[in-house]
C-alpha positions as CSV (number, residue, x, y, z in Angstrom):
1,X,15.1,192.1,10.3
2,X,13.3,190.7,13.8
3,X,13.1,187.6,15.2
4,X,12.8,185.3,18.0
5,X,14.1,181.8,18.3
6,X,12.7,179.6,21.3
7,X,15.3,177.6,22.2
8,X,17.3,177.3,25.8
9,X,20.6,178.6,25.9
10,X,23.1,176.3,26.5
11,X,27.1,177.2,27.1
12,X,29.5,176.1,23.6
13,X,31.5,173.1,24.9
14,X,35.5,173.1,24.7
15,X,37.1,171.7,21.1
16,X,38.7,168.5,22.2
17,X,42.0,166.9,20.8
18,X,43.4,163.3,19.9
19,X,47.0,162.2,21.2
20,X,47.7,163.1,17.5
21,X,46.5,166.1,18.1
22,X,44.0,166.2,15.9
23,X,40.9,168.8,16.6
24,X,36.9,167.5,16.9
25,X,33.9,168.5,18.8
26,X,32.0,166.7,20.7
27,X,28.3,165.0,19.4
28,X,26.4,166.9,21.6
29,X,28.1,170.4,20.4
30,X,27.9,169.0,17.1
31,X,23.5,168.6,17.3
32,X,23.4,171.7,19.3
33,X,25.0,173.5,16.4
34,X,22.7,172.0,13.7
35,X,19.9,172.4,16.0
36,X,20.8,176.0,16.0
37,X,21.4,176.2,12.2
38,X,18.3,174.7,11.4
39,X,16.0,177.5,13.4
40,X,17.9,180.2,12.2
41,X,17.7,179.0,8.2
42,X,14.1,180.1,7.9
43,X,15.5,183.8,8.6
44,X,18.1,183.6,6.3
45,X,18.1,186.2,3.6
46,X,18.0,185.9,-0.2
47,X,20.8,188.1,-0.7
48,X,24.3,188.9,1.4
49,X,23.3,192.1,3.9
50,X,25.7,195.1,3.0
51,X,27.0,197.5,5.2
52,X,26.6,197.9,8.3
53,X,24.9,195.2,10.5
54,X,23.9,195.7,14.2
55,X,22.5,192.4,16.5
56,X,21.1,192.7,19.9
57,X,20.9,189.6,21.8
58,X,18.8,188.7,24.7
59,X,18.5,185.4,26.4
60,X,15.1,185.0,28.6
61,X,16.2,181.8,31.3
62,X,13.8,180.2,34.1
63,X,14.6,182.5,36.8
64,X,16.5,180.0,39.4
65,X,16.0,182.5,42.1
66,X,12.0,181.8,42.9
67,X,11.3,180.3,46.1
68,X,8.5,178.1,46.0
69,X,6.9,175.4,48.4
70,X,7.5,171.7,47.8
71,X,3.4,171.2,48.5
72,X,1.5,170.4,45.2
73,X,0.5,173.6,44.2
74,X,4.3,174.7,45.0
75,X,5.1,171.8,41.9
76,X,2.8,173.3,39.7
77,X,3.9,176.9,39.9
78,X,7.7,176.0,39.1
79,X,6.7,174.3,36.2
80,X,4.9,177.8,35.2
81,X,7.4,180.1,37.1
82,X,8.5,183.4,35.7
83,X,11.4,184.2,33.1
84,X,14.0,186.7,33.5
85,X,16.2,188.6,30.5
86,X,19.9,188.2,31.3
């Protein structure tokens, strides 16, 4: 099984606790999670997979390190600037 989600990559946020102590996430984590459920359901298969299962992950980000001018057409090629696999 292959696929590819396009979605940007975003860090999981710390569980946070009450003075009770009681345990919740936050409602962003929360939306990123179902946001994130919600493109992987399609891919979901029919039946439990048995045995073993390998996953390879890669994450393709903006690359942060292009320098580009500030002049108009500088604007217009970070909008459209390359990704790199991390």
């Amino acid at each position: 099984m292959r696929f590819e989600l396009s979605a940007v990559p975003t860090a999981q946020q710390r569980t946070r606790h009450t003075k009770t102590g009681r345990a919740y996430k936050s409602a962003t984590q929360e939306a990123n999670e179902r946001t994130l459920e919600a493109l992987l359901l399609p891919y979901k298969p029919k039946m439990p997979l048995r045995g073993p299962v390998r996953l390879d992950f890669t994450a393709c980000m903006p690359n942060p390190y292009v320098s580009v001018k500030t002049s108009k057409r500088g604007h217009a090629e970070r909008k459209n600037r390359a990704y790199r696999e991390t």
